[in-house]
N, C-alpha and C positions, 0 to 999 in steps of 0.2 A: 583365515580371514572370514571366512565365510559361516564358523564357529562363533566367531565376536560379534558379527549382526545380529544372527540369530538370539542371540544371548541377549545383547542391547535390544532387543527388541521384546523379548520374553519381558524382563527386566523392567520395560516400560508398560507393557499391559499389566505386571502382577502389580504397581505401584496406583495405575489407575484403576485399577480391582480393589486395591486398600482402600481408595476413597468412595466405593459404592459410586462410581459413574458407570452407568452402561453404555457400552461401545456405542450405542445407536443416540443418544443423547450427546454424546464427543461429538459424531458425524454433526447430527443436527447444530450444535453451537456453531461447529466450523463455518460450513453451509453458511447461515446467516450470519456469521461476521463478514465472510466474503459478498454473500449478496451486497449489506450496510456499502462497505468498499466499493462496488462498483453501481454503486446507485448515488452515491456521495459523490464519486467522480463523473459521472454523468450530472449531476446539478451542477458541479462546478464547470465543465466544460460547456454547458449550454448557457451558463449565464459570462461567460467569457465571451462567447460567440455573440450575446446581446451588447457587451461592451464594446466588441470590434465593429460590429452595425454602427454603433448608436454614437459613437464618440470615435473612430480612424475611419467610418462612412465604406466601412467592408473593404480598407485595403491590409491583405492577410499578412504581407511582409511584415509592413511595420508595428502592429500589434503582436507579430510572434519575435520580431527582437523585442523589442519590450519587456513582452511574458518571459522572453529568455534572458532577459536583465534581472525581471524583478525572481524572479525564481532563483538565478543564482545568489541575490541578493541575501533571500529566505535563509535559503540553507548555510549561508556564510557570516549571520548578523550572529546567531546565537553564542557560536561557539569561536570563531574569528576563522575558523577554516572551513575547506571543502575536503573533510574526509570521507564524508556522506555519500559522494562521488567515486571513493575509492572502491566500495562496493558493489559497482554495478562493473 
């Protein structure tokens, strides 16, 4: 088993070695995909929080049913189900 990682992983550097990426430009991309992601989801949570002030007058229950209405909504218009759930 412990033969097969190592190999799958060999396997995975020599294919990003084919493409002339340096190890340190992979990190770097990663890196700032994940910053983008958690700096997206801070805009979105703070302008939520302006919505729950400004429009349920800061009562948090009934804006997080809501949000947990329209959330399940999201994930369940596109494709008609909540498989998207079944992942976590």
């Amino acid at each position: 088993m412990t033969q097969l990682v190592y190999t799958s992983i060999m396997l995975k550097f020599l294919r990003r070695k084919k493409r002339h990426e340096p190890l340190v430009l992979y990190f770097v991309r990663n890196i700032l995909t994940a910053t983008g992601l958690v700096l997206v989801w801070r805009g979105i949570w703070y302008i939520m929080d302006s919505i729950d002030i400004t429009f349920f007058e800061g009562r948090h229950e009934l804006s997080a049913v809501i949000g947990f209405i329209v959330g399940l909504l999201i994930l369940y218009i596109p494709d008609g189900d909540l498989k998207e759930i079944e992942k976590l």
